[in-house]
gemmi code that builds the backbone of each chain (N, CA, C; Angstrom):
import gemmi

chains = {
    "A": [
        ("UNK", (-32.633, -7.079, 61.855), (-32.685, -6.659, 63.257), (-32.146, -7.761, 64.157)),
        ("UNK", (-32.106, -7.479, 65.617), (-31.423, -8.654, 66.493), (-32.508, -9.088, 66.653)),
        ("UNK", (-32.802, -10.491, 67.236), (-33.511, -10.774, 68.181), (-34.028, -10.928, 68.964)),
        ("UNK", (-34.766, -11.266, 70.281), (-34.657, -10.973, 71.463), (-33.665, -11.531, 72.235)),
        ("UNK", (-33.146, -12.489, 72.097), (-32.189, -13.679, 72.263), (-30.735, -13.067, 71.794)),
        ("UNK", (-30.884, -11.402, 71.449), (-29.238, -11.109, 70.169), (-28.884, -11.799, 69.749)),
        ("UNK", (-29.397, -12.673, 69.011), (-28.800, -13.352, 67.558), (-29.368, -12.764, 66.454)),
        ("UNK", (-27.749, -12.890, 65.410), (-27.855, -11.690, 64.571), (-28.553, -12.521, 63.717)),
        ("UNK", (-29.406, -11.342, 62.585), (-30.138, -12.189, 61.446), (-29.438, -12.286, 60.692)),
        ("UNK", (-28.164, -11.494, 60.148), (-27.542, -11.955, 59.272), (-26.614, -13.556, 59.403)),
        ("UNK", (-27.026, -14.407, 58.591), (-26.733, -15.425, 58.215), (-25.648, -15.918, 57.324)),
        ("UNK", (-24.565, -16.446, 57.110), (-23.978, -17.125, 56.330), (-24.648, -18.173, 55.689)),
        ("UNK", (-24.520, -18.888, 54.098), (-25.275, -19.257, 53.674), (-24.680, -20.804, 53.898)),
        ("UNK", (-23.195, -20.938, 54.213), (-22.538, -21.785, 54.556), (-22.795, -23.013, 55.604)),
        ("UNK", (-23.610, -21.330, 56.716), (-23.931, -22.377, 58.321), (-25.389, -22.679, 57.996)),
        ("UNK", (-26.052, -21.880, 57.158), (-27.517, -22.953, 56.755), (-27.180, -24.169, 56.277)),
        ("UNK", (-26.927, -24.222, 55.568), (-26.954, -25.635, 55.080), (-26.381, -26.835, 55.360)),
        ("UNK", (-27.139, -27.793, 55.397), (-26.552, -28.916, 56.979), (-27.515, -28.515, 58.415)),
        ("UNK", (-27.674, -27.362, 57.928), (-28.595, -27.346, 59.492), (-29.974, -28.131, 59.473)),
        ("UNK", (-30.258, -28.663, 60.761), (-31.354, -29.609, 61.319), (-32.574, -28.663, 61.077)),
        ("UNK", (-33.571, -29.647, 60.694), (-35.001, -28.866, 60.348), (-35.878, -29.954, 61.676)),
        ("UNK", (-36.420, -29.274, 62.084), (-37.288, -29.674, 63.828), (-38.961, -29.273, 63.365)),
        ("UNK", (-39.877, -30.460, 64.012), (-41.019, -29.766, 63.973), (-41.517, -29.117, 65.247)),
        ("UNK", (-42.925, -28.500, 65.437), (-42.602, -27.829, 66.271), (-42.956, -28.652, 67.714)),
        ("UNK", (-42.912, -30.133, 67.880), (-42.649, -30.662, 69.495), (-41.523, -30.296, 69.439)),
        ("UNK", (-39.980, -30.163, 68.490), (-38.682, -30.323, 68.955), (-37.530, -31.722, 68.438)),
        ("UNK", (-38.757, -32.475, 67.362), (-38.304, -33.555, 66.925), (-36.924, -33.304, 65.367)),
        ("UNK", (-36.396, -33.907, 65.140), (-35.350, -33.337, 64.165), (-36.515, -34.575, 63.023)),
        ("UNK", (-36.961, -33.341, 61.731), (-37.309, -34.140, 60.961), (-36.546, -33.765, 59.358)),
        ("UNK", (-35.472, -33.332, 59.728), (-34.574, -33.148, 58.015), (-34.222, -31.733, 58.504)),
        ("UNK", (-33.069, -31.515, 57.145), (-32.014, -30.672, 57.313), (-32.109, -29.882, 55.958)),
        ("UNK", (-31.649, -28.582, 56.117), (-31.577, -27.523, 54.956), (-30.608, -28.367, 54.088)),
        ("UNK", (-31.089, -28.521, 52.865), (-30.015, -29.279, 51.878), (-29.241, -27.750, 50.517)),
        ("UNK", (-30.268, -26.816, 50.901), (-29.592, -25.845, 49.789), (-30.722, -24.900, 50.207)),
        ("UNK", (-30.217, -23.319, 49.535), (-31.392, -22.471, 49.533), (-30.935, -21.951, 47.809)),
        ("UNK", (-32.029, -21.558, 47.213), (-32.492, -21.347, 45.861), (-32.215, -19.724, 45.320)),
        ("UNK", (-31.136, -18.726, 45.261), (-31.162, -17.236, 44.997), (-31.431, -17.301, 43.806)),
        ("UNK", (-32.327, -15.826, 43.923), (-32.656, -15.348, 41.937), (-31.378, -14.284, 41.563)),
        ("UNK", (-30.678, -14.317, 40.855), (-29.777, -14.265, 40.488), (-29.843, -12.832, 39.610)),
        ("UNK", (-31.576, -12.491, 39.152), (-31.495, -11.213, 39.033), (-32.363, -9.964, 39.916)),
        ("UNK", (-32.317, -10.203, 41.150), (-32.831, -9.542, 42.296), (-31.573, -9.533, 43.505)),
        ("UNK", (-32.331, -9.192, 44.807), (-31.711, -9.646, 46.147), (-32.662, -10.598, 46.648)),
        ("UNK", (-33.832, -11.228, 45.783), (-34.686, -11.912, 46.828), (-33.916, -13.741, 46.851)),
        ("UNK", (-34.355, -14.308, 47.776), (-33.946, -15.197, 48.531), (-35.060, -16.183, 47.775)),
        ("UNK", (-35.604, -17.006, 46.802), (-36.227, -17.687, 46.507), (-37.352, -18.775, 47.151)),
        ("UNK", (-36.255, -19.780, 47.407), (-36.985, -20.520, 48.669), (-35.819, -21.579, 49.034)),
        ("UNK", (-36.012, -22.279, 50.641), (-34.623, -22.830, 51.004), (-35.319, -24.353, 50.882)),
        ("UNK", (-34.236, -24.754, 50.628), (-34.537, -26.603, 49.829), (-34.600, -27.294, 50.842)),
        ("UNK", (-35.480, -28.417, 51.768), (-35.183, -29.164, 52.684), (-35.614, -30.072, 52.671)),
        ("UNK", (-34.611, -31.109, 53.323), (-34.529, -32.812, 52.898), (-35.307, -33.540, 54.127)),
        ("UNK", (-36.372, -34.172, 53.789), (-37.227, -34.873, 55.237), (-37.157, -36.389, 54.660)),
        ("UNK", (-36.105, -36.776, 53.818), (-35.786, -37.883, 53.752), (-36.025, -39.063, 54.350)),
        ("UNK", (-35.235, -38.873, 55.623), (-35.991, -40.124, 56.319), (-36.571, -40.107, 57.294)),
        ("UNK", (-37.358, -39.115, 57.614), (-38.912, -38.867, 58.046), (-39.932, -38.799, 57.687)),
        ("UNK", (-39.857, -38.788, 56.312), (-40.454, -38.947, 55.283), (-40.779, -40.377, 54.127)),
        ("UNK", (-39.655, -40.845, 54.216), (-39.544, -41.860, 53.553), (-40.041, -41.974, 51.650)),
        ("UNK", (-39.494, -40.749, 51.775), (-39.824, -40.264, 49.847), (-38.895, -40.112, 49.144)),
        ("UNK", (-37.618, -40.861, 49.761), (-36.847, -40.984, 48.844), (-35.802, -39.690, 48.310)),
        ("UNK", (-35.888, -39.040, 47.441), (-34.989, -38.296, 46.835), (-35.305, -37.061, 46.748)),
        ("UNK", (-37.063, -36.891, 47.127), (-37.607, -35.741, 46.849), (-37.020, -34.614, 48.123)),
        ("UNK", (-37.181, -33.425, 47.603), (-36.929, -32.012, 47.774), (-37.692, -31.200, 48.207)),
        ("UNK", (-38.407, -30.318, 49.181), (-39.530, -29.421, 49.464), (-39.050, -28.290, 49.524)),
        ("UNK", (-39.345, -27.186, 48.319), (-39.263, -26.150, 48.418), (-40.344, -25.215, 49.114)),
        ("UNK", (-39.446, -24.384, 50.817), (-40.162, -24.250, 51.693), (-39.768, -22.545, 51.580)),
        ("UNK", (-40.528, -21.772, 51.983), (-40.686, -20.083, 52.145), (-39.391, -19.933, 52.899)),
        ("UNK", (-38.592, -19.079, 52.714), (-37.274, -18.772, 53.517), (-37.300, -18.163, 54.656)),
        ("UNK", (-38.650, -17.315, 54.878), (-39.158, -16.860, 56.180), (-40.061, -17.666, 56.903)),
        ("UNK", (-40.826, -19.147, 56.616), (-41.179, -19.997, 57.327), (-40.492, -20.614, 57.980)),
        ("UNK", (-39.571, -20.886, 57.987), (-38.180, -21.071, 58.540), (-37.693, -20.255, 60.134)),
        ("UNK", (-37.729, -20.822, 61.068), (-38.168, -20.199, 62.252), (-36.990, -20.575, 62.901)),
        ("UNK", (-35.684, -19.643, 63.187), (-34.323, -20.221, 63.338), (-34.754, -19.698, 65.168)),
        ("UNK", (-34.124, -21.472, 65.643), (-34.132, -21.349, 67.195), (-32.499, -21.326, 67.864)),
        ("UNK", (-31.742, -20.305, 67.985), (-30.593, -20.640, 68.527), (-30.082, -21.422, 69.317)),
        ("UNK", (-31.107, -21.354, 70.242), (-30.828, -22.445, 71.677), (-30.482, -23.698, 70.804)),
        ("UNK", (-30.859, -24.147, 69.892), (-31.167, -25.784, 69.372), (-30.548, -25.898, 68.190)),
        ("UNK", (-30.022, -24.776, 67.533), (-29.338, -24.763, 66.548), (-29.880, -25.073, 65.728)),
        ("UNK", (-31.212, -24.607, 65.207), (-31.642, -25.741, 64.510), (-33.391, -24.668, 63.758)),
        ("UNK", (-33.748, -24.879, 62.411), (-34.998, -24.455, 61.976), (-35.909, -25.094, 62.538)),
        ("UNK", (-37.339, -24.282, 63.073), (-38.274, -24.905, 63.198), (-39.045, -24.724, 61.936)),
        ("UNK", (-40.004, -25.573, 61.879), (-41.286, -25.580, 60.775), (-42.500, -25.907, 61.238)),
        ("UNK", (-43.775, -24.797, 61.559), (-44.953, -24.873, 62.437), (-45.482, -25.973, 61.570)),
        ("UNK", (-45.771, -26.411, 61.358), (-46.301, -27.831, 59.715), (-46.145, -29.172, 60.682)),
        ("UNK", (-47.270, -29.860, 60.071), (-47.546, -31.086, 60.789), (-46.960, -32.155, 59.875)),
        ("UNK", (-46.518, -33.289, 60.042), (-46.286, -34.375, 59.593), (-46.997, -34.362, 58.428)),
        ("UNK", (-48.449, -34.290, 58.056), (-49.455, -34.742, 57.626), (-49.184, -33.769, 56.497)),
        ("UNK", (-49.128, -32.697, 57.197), (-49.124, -31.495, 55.815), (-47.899, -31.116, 54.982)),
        ("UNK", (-46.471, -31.830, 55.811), (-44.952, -31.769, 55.231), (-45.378, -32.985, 54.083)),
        ("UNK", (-46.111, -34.179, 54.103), (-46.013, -35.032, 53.408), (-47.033, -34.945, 52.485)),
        ("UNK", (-48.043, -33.618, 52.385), (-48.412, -32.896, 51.044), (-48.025, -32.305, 50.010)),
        ("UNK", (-47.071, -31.709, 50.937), (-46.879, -30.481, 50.430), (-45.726, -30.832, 48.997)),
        ("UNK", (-45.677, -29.781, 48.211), (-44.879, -29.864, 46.766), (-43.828, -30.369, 47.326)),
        ("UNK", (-43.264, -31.593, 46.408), (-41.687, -31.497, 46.449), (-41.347, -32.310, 44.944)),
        ("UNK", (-40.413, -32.353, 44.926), (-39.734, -33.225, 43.232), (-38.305, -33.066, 43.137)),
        ("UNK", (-37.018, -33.322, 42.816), (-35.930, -33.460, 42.650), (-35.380, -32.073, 42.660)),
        ("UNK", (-34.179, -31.438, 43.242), (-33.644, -30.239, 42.932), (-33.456, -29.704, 41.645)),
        ("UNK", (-33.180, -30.202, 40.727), (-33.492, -29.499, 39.093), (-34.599, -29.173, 39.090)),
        ("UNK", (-35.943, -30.116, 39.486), (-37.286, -29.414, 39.090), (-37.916, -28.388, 39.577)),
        ("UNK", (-37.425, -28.769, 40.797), (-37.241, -27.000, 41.882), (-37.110, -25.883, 40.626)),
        ("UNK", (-35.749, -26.102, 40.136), (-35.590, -24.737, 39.647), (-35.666, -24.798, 38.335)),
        ("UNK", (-36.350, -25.909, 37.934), (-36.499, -25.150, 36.281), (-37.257, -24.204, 36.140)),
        ("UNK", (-36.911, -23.889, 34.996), (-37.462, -22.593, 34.504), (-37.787, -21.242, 35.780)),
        ("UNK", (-36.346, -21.428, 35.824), (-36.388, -20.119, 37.052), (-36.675, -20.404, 38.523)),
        ("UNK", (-37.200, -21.519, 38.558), (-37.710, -21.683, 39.940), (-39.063, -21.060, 40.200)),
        ("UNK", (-39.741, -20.788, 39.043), (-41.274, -19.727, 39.761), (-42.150, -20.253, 39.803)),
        ("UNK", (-42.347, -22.142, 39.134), (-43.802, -23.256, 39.556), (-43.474, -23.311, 40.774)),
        ("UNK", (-42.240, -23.925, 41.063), (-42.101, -24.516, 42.398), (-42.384, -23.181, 43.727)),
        ("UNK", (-41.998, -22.352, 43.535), (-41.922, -21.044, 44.302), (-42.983, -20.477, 44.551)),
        ("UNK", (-44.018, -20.636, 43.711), (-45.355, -20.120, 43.439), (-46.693, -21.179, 44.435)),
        ("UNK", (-45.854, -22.617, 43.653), (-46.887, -23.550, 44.914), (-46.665, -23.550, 46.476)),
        ("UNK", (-44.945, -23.537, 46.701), (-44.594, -23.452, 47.767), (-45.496, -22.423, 48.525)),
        ("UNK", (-45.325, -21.031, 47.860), (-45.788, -20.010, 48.514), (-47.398, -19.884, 48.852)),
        ("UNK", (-47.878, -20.918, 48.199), (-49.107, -21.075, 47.976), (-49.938, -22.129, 49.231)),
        ("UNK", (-49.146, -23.124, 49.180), (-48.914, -24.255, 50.115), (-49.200, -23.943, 51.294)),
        ("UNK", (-48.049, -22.976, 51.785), (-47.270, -23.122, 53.216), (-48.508, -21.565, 53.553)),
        ("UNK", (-48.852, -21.331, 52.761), (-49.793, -19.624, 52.789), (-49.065, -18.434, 53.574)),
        ("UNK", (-48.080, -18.571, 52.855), (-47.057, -17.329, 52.743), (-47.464, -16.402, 51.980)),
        ("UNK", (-47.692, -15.106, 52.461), (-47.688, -13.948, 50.863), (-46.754, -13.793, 50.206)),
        ("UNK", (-47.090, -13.442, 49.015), (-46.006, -13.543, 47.720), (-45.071, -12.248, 47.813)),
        ("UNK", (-44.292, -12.211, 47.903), (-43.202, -10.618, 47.517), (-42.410, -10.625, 46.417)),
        ("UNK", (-42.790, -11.198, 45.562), (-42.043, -10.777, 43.925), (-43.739, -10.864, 43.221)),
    ],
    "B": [
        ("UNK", (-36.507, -14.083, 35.883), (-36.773, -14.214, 34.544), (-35.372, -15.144, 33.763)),
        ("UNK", (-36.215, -15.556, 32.970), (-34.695, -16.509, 31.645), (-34.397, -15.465, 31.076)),
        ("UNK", (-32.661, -15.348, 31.043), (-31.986, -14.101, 30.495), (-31.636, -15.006, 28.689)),
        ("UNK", (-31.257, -14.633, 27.766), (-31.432, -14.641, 26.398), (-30.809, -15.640, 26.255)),
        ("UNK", (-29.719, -15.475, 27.044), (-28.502, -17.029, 26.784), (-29.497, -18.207, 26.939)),
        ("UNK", (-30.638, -18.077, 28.181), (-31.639, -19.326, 28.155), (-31.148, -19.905, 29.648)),
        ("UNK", (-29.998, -18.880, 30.108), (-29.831, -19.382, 31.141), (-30.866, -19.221, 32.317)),
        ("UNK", (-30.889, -19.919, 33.884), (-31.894, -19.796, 34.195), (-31.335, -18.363, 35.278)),
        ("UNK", (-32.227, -18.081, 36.139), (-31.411, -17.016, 37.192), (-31.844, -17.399, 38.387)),
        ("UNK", (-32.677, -18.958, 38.658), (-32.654, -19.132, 40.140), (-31.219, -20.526, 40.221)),
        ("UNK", (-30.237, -19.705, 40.886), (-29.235, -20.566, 41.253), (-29.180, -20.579, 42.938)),
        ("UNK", (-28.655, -22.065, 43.160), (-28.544, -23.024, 44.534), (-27.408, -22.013, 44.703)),
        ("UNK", (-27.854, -22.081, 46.201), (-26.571, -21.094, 46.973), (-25.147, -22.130, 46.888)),
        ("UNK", (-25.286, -23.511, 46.910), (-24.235, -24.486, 46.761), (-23.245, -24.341, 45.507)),
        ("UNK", (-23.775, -23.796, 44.478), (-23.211, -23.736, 42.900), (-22.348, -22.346, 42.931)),
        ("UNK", (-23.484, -21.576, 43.827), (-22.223, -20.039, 43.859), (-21.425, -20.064, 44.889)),
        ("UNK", (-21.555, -21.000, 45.609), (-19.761, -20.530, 46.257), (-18.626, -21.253, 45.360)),
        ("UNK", (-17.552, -20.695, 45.770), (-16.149, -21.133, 45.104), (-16.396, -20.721, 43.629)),
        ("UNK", (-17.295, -20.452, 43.224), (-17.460, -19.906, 41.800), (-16.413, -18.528, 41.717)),
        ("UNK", (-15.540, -18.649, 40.411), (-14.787, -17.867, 40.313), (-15.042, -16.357, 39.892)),
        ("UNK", (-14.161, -15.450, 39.928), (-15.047, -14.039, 39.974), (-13.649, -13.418, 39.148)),
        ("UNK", (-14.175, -12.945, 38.168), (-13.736, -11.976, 36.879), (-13.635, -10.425, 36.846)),
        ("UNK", (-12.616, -10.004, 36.325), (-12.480, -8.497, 36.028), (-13.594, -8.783, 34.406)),
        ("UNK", (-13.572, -7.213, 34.272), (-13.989, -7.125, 33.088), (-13.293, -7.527, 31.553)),
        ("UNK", (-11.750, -7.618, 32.058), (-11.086, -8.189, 31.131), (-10.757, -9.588, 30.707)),
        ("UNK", (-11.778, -10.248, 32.072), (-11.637, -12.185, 31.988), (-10.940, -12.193, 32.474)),
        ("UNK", (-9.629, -11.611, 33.286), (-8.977, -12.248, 34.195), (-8.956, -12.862, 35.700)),
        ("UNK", (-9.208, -14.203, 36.293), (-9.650, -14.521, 37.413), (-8.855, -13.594, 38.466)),
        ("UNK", (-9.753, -12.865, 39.281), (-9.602, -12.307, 40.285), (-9.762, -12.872, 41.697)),
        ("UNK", (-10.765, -13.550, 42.257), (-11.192, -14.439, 42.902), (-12.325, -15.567, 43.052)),
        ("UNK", (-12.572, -15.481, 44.409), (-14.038, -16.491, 44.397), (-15.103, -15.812, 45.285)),
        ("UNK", (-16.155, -16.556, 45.256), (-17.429, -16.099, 45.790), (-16.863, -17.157, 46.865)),
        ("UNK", (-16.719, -16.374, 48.171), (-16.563, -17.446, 49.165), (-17.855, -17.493, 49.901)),
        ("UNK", (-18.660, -16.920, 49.864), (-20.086, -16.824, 50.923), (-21.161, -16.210, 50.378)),
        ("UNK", (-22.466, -16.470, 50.769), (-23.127, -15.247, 50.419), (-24.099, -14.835, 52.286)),
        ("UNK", (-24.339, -13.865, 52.235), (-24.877, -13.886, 53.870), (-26.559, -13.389, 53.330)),
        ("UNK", (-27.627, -14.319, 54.299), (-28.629, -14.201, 54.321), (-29.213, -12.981, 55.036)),
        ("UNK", (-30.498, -12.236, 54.927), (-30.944, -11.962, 56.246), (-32.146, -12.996, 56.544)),
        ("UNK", (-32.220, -13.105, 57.824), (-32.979, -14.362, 58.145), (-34.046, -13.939, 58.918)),
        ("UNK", (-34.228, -12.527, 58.450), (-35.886, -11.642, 59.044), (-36.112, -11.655, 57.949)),
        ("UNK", (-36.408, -11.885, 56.507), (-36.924, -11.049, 55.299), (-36.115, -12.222, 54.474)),
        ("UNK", (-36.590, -11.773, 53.198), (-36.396, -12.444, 51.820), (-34.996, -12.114, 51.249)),
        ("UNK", (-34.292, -10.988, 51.556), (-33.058, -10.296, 51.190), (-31.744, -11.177, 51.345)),
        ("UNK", (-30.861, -11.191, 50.153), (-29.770, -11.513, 50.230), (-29.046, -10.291, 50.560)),
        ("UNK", (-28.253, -10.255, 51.768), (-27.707, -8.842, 52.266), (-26.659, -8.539, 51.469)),
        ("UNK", (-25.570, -9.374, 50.985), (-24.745, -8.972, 49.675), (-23.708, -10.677, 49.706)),
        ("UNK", (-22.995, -10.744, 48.443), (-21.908, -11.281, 48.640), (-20.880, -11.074, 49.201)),
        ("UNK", (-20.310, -12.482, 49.586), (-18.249, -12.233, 50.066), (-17.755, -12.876, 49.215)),
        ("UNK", (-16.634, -11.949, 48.766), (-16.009, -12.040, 47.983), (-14.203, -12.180, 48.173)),
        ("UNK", (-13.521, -13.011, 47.572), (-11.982, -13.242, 48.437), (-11.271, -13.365, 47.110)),
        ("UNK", (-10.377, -11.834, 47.315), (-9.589, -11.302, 45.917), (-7.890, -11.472, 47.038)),
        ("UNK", (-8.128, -12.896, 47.477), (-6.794, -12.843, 48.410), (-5.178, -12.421, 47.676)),
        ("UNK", (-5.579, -13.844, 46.288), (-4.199, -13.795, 45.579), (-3.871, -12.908, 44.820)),
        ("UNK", (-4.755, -11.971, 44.598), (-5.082, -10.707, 43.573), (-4.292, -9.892, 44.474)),
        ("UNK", (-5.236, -9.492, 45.229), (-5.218, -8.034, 46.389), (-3.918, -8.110, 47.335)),
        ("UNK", (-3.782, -9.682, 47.306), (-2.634, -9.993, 48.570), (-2.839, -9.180, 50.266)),
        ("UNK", (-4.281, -9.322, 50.236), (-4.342, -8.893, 51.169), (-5.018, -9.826, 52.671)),
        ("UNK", (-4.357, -11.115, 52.235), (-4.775, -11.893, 53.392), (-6.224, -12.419, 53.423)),
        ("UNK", (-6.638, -11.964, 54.644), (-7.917, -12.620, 55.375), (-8.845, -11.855, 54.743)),
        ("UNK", (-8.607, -10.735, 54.298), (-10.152, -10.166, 54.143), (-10.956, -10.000, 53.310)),
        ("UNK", (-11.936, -10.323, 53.108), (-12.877, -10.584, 52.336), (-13.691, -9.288, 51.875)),
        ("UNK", (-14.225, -8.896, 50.676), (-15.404, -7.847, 50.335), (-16.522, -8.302, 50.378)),
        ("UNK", (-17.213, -7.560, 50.992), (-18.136, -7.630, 50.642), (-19.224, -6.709, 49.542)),
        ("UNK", (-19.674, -7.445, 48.733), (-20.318, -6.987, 47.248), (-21.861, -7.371, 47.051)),
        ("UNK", (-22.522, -6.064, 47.007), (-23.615, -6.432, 46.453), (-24.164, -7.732, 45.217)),
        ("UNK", (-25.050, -8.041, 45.610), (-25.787, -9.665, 45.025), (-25.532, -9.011, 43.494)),
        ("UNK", (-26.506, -8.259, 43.507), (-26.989, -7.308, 42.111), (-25.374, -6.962, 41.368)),
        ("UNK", (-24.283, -6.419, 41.742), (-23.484, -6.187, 41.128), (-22.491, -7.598, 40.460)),
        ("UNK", (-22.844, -8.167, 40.897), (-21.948, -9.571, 40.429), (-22.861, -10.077, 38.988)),
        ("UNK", (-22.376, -10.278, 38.101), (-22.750, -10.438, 36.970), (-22.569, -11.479, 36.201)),
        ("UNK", (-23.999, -12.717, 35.922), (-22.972, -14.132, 35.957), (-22.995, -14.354, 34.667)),
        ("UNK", (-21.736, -14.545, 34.116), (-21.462, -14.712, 32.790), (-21.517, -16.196, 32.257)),
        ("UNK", (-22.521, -17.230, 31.884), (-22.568, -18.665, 32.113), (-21.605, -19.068, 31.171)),
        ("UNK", (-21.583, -18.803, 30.277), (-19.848, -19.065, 29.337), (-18.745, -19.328, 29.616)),
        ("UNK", (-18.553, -18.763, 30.765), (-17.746, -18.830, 31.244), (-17.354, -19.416, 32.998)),
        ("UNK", (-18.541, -19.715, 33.538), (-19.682, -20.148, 34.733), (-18.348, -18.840, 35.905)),
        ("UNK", (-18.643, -17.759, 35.583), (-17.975, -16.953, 36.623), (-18.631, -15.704, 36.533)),
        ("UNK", (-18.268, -15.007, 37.670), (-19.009, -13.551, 38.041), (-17.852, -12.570, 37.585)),
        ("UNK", (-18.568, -11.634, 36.828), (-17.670, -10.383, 36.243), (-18.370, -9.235, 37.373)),
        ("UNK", (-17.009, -8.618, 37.813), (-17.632, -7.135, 38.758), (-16.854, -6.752, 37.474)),
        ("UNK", (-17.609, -4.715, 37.864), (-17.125, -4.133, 36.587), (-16.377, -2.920, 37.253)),
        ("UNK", (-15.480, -3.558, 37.837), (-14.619, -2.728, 38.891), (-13.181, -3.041, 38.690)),
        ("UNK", (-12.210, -1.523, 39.087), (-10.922, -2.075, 38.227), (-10.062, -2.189, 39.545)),
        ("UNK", (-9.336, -3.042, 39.580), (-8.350, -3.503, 40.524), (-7.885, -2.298, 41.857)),
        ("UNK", (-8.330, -1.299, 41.355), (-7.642, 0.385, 41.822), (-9.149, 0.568, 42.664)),
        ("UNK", (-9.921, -0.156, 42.684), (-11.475, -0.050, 43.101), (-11.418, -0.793, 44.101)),
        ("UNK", (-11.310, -2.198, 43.553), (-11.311, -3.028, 44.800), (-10.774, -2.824, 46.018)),
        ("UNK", (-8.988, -2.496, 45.593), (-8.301, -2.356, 46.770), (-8.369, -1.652, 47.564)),
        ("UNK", (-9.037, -0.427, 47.519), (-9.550, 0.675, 48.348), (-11.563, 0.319, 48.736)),
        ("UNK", (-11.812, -0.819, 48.727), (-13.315, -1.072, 48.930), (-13.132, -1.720, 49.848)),
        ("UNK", (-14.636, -1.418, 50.902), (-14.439, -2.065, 51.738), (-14.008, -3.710, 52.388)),
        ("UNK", (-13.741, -4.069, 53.269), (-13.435, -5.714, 53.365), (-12.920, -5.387, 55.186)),
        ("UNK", (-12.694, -7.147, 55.606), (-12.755, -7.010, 56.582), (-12.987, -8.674, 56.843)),
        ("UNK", (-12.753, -9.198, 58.105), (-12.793, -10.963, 58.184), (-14.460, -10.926, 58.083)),
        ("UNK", (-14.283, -12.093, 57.534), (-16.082, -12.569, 57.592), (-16.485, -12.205, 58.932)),
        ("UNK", (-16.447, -12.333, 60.253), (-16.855, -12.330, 61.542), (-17.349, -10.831, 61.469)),
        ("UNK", (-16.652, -9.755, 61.115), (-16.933, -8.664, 61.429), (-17.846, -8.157, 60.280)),
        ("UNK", (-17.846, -8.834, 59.038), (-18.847, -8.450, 58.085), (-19.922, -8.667, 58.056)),
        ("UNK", (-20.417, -9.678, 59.146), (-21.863, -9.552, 59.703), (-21.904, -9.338, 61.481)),
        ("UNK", (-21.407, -8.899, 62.037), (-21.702, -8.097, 63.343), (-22.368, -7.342, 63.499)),
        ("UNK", (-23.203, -7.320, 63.978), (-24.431, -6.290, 64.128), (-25.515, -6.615, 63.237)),
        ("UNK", (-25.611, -7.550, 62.561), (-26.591, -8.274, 61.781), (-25.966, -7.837, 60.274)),
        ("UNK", (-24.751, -7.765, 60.402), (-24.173, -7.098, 58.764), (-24.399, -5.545, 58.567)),
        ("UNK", (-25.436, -4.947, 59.122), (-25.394, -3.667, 58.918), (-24.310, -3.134, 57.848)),
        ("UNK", (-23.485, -2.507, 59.247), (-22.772, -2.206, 58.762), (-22.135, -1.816, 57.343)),
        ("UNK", (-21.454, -2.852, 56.965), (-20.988, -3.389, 55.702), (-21.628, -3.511, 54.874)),
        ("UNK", (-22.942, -3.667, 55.068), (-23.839, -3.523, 53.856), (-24.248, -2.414, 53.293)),
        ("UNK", (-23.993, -1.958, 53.829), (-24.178, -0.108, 54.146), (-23.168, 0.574, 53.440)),
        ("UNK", (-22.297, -0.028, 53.789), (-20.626, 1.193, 53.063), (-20.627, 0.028, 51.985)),
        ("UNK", (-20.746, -1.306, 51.596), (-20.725, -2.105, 50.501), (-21.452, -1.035, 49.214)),
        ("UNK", (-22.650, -1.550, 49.315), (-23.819, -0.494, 48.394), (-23.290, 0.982, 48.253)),
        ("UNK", (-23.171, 1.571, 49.146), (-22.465, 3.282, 49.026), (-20.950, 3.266, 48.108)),
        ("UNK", (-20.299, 2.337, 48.570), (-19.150, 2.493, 48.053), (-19.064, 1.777, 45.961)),
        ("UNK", (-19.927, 0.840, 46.446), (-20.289, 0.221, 44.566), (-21.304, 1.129, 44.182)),
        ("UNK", (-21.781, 1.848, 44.632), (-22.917, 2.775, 44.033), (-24.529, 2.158, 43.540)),
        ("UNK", (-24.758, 1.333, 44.712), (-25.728, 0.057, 43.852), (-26.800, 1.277, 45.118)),
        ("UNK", (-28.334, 1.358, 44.374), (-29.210, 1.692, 44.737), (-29.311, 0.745, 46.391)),
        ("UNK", (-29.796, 1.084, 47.569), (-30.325, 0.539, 48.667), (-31.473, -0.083, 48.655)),
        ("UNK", (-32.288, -1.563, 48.969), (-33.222, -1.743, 48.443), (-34.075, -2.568, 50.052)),
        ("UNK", (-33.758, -1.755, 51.354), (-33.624, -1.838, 52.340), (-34.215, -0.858, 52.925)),
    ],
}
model = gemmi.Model(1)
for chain_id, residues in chains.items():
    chain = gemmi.Chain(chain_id)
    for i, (resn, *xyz) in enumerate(residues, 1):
        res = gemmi.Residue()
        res.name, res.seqid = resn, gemmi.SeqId(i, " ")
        for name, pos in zip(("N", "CA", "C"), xyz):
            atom = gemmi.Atom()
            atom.name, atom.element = name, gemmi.Element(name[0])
            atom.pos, atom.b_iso = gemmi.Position(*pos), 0.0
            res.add_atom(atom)
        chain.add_residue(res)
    model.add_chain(chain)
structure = gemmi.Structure()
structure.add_model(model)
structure.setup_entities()
């Protein structure tokens, strides 16, 4: 559907990635580094994002709900309602471990984490 | 799920672009130039697909259901099971207009025209 704002939801997967991840004062705390497709569905897995150096963890990866992801046009940019405190809980580990074995530990805690309901 | 080869089926949206795209006979046809999100919901709305040097038809891109692309890891490319006489009469159109209106559209005559169930 549009938005209220008419921005379309359909997305290129191109202009995600690289895009700025913001918490919700408006601060830039990391950027979409990849999003994760299951390859035998249409579902959207979960989108990979780097809080690197807001974080200061180095190499790690947080696989985050693809609908927690709160795209603000004005700012160009994802928000994430999540506090400092709770981004630096939450699951993360290297992009391979993301998706081994399908991606469904990581997908499962994520979803678990962030208290998203499950849709697969 | 792990398909028999052992391959996995959650792949980074980064790995499927430029990934090359196969007839059923192995001959490179094109690439996966995009895939478009919807960014209300979990749904991958379909692939784009660019059969430029094939089709010789310039700018425009197909768009193809997620589900119909078939990844053959042997060969690390997507087999459609569509014959050249298919394509060229399927829909396409510049990326810009293949998500206007939130993709609708095109996603719409995409699925109708490959015959892939609606899951929308």
């Amino acid at each position: 559907m549009t938005t209220a704002s008419g921005h379309t939801s359909a997305i290129r997967a191109k202009k995600v990635m690289g895009t700025t991840v913001k918490d919700p004062a408006g601060t830039s705390i990391g950027h979409i580094e990849d999003v994760v497709l299951d390859k035998q569905s249409n579902e959207i897995m979960f989108a990979v994002v780097s809080f690197g150096g807001f974080l200061g963890i180095g190499e790690k990866f947080h696989p985050i709900p693809w609908t927690a992801l709160n795209y603000a046009p004005n700012e160009d940019a994802y928000v994430v309602n999540y506090t400092k405190e709770q981004l630096e809980a939450a699951p993360a580990d290297s992009i391979s471990e993301l998706i081994r074995d399908n991606g469904a530990a990581y997908r499962g805690k994520s979803y678990d984490y962030y208290g998203i309901d499950r849709t697969w």
